[in-house]
Structure formats: structure tokens, C-alpha cells
C-alpha positions as CSV (number, residue, x, y, z in Angstrom):
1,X,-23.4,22.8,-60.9
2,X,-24.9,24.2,-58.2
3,X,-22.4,25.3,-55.2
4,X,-23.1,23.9,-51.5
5,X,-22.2,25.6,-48.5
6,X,-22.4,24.5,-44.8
7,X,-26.1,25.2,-43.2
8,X,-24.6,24.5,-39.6
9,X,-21.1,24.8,-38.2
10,X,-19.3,23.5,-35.0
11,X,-17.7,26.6,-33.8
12,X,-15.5,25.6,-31.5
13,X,-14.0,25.5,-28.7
14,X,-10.8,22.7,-28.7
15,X,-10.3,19.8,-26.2
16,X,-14.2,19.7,-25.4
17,X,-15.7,16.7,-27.4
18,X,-15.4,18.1,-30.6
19,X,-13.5,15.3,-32.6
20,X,-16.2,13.3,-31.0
21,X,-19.1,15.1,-32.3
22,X,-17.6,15.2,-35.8
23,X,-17.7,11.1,-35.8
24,X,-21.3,10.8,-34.2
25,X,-22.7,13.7,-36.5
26,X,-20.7,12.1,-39.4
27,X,-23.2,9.2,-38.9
28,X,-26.4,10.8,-39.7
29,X,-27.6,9.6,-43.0
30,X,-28.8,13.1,-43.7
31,X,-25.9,15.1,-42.2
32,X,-22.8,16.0,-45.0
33,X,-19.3,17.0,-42.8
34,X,-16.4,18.1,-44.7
35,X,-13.6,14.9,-45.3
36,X,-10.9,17.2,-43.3
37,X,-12.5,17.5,-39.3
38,X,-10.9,20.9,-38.6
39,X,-11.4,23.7,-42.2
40,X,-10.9,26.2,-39.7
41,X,-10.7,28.7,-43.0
42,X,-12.6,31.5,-41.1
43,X,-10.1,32.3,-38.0
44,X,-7.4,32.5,-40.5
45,X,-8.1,33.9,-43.6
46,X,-5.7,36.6,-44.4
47,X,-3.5,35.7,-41.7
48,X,0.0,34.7,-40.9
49,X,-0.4,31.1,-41.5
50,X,3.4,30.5,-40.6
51,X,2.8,29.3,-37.5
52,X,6.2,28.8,-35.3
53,X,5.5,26.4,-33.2
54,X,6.9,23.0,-32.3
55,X,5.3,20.6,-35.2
56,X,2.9,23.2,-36.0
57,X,3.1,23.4,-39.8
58,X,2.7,19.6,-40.1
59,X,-0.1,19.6,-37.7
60,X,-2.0,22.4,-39.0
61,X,-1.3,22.0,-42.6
62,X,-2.1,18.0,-42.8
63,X,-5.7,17.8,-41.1
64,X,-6.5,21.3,-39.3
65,X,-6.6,24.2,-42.2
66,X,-8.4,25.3,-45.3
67,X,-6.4,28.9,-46.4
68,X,-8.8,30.1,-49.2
69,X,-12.3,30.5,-49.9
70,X,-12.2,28.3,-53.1
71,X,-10.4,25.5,-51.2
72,X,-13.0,25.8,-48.3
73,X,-16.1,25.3,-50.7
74,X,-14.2,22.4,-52.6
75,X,-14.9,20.4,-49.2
76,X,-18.6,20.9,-49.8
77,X,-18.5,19.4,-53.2
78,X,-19.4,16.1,-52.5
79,X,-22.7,16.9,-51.3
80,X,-25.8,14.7,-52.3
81,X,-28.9,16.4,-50.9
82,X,-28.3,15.8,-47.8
83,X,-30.5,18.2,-45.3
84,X,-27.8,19.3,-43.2
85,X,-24.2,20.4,-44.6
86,X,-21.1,21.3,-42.0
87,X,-17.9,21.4,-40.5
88,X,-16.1,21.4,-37.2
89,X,-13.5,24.1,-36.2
90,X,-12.2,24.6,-33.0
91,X,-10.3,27.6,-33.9
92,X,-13.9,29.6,-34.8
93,X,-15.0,31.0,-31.1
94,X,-11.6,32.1,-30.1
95,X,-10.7,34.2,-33.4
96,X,-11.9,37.7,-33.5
97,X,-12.1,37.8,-36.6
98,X,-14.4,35.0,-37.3
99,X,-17.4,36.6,-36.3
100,X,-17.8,38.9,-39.3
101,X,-16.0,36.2,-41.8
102,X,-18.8,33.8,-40.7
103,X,-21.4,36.6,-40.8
104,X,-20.5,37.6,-44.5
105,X,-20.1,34.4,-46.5
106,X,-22.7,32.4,-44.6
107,X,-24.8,35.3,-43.1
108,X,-27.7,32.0,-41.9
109,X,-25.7,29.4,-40.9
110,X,-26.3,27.8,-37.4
111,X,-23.7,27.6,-34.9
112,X,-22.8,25.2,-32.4
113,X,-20.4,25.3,-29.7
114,X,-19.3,23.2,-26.7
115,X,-17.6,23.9,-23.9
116,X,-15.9,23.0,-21.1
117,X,-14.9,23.8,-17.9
118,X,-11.8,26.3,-18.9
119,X,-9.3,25.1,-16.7
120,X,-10.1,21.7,-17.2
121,X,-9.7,22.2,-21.2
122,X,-7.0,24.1,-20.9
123,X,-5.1,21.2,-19.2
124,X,-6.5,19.2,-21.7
125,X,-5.3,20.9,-24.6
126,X,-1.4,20.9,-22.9
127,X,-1.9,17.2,-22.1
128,X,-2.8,17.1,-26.2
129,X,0.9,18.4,-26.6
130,X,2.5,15.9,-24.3
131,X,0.7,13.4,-25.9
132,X,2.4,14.5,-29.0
133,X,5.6,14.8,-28.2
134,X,5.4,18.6,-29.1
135,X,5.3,20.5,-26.0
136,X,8.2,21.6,-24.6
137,X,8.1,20.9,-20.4
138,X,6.4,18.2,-18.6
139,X,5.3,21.2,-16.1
140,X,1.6,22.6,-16.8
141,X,2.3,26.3,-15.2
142,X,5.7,26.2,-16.7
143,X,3.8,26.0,-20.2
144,X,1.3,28.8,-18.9
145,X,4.4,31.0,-18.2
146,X,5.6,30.7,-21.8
147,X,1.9,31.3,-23.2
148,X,2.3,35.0,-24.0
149,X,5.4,34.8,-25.6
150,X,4.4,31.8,-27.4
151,X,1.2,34.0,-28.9
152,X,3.7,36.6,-29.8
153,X,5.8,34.5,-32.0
154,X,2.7,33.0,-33.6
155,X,2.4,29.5,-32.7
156,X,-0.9,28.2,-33.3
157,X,-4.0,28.5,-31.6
158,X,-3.8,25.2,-29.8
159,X,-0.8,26.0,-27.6
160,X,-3.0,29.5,-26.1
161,X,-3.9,26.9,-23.5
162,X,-5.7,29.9,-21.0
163,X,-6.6,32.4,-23.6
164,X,-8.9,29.9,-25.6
165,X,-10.8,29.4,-22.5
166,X,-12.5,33.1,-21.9
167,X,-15.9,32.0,-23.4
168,X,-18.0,34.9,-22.2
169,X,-16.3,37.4,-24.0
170,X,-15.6,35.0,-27.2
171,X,-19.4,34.0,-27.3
172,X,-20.4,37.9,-26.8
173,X,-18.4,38.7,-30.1
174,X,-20.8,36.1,-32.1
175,X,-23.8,37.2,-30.2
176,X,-23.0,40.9,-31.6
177,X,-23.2,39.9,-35.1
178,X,-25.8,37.2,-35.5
179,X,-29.1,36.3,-33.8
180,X,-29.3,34.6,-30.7
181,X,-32.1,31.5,-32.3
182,X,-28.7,31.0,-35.1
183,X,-26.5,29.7,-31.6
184,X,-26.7,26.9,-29.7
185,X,-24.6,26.2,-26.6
186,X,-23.7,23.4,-25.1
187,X,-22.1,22.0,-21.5
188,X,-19.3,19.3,-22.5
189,X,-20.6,18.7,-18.5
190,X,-24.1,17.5,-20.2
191,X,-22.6,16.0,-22.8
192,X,-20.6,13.8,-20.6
193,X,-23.7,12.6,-18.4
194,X,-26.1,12.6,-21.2
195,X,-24.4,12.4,-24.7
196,X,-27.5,11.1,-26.4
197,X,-29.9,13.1,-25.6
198,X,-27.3,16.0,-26.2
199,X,-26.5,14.5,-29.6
200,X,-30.5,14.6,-30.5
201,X,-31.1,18.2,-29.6
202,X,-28.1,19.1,-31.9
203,X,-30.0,17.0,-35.1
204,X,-33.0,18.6,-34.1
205,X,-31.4,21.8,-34.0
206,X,-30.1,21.6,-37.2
207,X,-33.3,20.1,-38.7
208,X,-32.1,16.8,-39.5
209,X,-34.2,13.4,-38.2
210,X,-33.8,13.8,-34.1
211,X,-34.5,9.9,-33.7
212,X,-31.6,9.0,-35.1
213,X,-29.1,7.0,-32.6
214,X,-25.3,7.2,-33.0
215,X,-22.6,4.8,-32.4
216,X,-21.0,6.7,-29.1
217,X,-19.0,3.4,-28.1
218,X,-15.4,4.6,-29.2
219,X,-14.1,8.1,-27.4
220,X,-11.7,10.5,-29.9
221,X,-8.5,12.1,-29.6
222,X,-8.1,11.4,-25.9
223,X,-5.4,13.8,-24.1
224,X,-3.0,11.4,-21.9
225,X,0.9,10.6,-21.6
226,X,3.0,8.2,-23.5
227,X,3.6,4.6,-21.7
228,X,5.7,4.2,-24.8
229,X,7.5,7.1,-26.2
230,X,9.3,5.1,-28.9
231,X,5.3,4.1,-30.3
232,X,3.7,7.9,-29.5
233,X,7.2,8.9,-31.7
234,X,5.7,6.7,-34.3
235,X,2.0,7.8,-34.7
236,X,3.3,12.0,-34.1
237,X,6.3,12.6,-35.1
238,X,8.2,12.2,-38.7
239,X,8.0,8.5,-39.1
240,X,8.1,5.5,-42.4
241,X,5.0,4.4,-40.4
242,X,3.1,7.9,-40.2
243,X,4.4,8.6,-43.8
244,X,2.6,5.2,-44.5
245,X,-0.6,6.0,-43.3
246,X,-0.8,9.3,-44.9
247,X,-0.3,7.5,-48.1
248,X,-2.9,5.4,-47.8
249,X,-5.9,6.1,-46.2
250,X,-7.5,10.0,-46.0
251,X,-7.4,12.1,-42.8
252,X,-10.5,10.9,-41.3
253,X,-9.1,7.4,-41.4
254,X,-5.9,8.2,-40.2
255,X,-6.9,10.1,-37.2
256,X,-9.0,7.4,-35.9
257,X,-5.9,4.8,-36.7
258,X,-3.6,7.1,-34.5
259,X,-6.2,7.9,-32.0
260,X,-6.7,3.9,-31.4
261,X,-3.3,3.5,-30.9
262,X,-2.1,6.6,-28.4
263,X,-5.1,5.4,-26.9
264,X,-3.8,2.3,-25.9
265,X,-0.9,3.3,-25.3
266,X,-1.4,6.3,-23.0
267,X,-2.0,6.9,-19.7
268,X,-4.4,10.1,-18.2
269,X,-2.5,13.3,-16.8
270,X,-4.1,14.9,-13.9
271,X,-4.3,18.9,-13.4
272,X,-3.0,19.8,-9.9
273,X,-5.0,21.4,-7.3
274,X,-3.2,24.8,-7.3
275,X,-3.3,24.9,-10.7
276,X,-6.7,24.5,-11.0
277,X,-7.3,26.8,-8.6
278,X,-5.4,29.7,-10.2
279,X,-7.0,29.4,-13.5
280,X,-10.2,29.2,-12.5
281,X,-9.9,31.8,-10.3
282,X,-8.1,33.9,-13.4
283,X,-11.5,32.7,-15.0
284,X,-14.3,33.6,-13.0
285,X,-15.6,37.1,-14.2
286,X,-15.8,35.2,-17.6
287,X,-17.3,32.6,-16.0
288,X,-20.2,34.6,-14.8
289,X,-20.6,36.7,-18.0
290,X,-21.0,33.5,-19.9
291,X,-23.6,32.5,-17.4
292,X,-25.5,35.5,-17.9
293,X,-25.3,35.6,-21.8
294,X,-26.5,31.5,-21.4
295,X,-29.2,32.1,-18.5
296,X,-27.3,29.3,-17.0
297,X,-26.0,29.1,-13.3
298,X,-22.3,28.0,-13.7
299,X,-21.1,28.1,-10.1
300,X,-20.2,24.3,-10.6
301,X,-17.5,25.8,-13.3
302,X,-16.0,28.4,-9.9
303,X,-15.3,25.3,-7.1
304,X,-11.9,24.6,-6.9
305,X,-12.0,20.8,-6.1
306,X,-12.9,18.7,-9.0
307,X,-16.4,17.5,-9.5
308,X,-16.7,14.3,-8.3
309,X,-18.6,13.7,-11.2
310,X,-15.8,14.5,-14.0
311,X,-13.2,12.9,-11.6
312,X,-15.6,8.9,-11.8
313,X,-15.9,10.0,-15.5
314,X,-12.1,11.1,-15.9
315,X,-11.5,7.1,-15.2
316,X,-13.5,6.2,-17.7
317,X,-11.6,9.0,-20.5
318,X,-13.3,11.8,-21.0
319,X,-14.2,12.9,-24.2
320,X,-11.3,15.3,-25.6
């Protein structure tokens, strides 16, 4: 039987629409994505996969992680014919190491990635925490005090709230190893204000019908903060309900069960002024060399006041 391996993968990065554009490219009729949303085999292969974080190993080890090169091509096994064959993995553009992974077992695979404004997604991705009853303080730049040592002691990727967020040098790694026409780029800006026509240059891009309309009603994995800790407890933590779930229905079913439910049971955090204004200030040489390497002017990314634009769609749950 012959073996089928992605043609296209979502590289990354976290907290900016990508458990979103797994469901809407899961839709295609001629688009195959692996049953677990996040393989993310390549930034980890040979590495320390005991990750010390709070609720790491559940996390990670339930939905987020493919360890071995056999287990990774067993999520490609179900393939059919269909044109287009791939997986999302947020942990991809960050790694160093997955560059050169990528490059030697799928040396013409297309990559997409999406990102966001970096201090927006790194508030995002501790909000994500909250949400999950896994961070530790309530306090954003308490949790950015304790990133370093948190790397150090090799909690995953996830909790590296700022470090995830220096695109320019992450994207200049990939653009080392592979040819620029293999990498597409994306503004989660864009896709916020046009997600269809975003949603149709990614199936053209990956030579599937461009036509094609998705259902983009329902929003995924939405960062906020508990109304109801008792419930979030329930769908996050060690629970007869969770247990339930995991018993009987498989991950991508599950994930959109729990997301429903935080969902409606959560209310939107907001990242503070100063805050913001730190981080993107931390960010901004990046910021500029990501601009360059896109051809893109990303001055929007360097103001320190939120756009209005995100702030009318932040009411309306952005994409996460």
C-alpha cells in the first residue's frame, strides 16, 4: 500500500486562527487533515518530551503531539485521493529545529503560516491558560516574568507567551532552507476582515478547488475567563465528565464539545495598555524584519493603542 504524506502544512504560529482554519479546511471535499489538529512531530522529534508544566503532559499528550516518524505517517493513512493532504502545528515556526526536519522528510511540501499581532497573541495564548485553569497568576506581566525560567525547566511551547511571537527571525529560519513560492504568509488582521477570501487563496494555494465556500459561522478555541470555574474545572481539568468524553467521541469531536461549552461560559480578558506597550515595543525590530522578508508595511503591528478595528472585532470573539 502506497504511503501518503502531507503536500501542505499549517506551520504555525499558536493563538492566531489556527484551530479555525483546521475546521474550515477540514471541509474541503478534496482537502485530507490528520484526525489529531496539532501532530506537531517536527519541533519535537528527538527531544525532551517531559514537559513540566502545569497540565502539560495531559494537554500535549491527548490532542497536541505525534513523537515518531511512524506514528506521524499513521495519521496519513486514511487518505482517499484526495488532492490536498495536511496538518496543522502551531509549534512548527517557533522550533529551530523544524526547518531542516521539514526540509528532509517532506523536502516539497507547502507551508502556511498565520500570524498575529505578537503582543496581542501573546496575551492570547496566557488568556488560553486562564481559561484552563492551568496558569499560575491572574497577572499577564507576572506570567512574562516567570517565562524564562519556565523555558528552562521545559514547559511546553505554549506557555513561551513572548518568545513564540519573534516571527521575523522564525520565518527567516524557513526562508533559509526552502524556497520562497513553497511559503505562504498570512495577516490573522486579513483574516479577521476578510476570512473568505483569505480561506480561498489558501485552497488555491494548495491546488485544491478555490470556489469552494466554508462554513465560518462557529469561532474555535476562544481565549477568555471562567464565569464558572466549577464548569471550566469540568471541561479542563481531571473530571468523570472529561474522562467521559474522551471515551466516547475522538479528539476532533471533543475539542469542539469543550470549545462550545468554555465558550459559553467565558467571558473575554483584555491586555492592558502598558503591557501592550512593552511588548510591542520589545517586538519591533522583529516587527520590521518580518515586514521586509513579507514586502509588507506592518507599522499597524508598532501603535500602541489597539486598532479600533480588532477592539469592534474583539466584541464579536476573535478567532484564537
Amino acid at each position: 500500500m502506497a504511503r501518503h504524506l502531507p503536500n501542505f502544512l499549517i506551520v504555525g504560529t499558536a493563538k492566531a486562527a489556527t484551530s479555525s482554519l483546521y475546521v474550515y479546511l477540514k471541509q474541503h471535499p478534496d482537502i485530507y487533515l490528520s484526525g489529531i489538529t496539532e501532530l506537531n512531530f517536527f519541533a519535537h522529534e528527538g527531544r525532551d518530551l517531559n514537559f513540566r508544566g502545569p497540565g502539560d503532559l495531559e494537554y500535549i499528550w491527548s490532542d497536541s503531539l505525534v513523537a515518531t516518524y511512524e506514528d506521524y505517517c499513521k495519521q496519513f493513512a486514511r487518505v482517499t485521493g484526495e488532492t490536498a493532504v495536511g496538518e496543522v502545528s502551531t509549534h512548527n515556526l517557533y522550533s529551530a529545529q523544524a526547518p531542516a526536519l521539514i526540509k528532509r522528510y517532506l523536502p516539497d511540501v507547502k507551508m502556511i503560516a498565520m500570524l498575529r499581532q505578537p503582543a496581542e497573541r501573546a496575551f492570547s495564548a496566557f488568556a488560553h491558560m486562564v481559561r484552563d485553569g492551568r496558569e499560575e497568576t491572574s497577572d499577564f506581566v507576572a506570567a512574562l516574568a516567570r517565562e524564562s525560567a519556565r523555558i528552562r525547566d521545559n514547559w511546553e511551547p505554549l506557555w513561551h507567551y513572548k518568545s513564540m511571537g519573534f516571527y521575523g527571525v522564525q520565518l527567516s529560519r524557513y526562508l533559509h532552507v526552502f524556497d520562497r513560492e513553497q511559503i505562504r504568509v498570512y495577516i490573522y488582521d486579513d483574516f479577521m476582515a476578510r476570512p473568505l477570501e483569505v480561506m480561498q487563496d489558501i485552497y488555491r494555494f494548495i491546488g485544491v478547488d478555490p470556489a469552494f465556500v466554508p462554513d465560518m459561522s462557529d469561532k474555535y478555541n476562544v481565549s477568555t475567563f471562567a464565569r464558572s470555574r466549577h464548569l471550566q474545572d469540568m471541561m479542563t481539568g481531571k473530571s468523570r465528565v472529561r474522562s467521559a468524553l474522551r471515551s466516547l467521541m475522538p479528539a476532533s469531536a471533543r475539542s469542539r464539545v469543550r470549545d462550545f461549552i468554555l465558550q459559553h461560559n467565558t467571558k473575554r480578558l483584555r491586555l492592558a495598555p502598558d503591557a501592550r506597550r512593552q511588548l510591542t515595543n520589545d517586538y519591533s525590530d522583529d516587527i520590521e524584519l518580518l515586514g521586509r522578508l513579507l514586502g509588507r508595511d506592518l507599522s499597524h503591528w508598532l501603535k500602541v493603542a489597539e486598532p479600533r478595528s480588532l477592539r469592534q472585532a474583539s466584541e464579536k470573539q476573535l478567532l484564537c
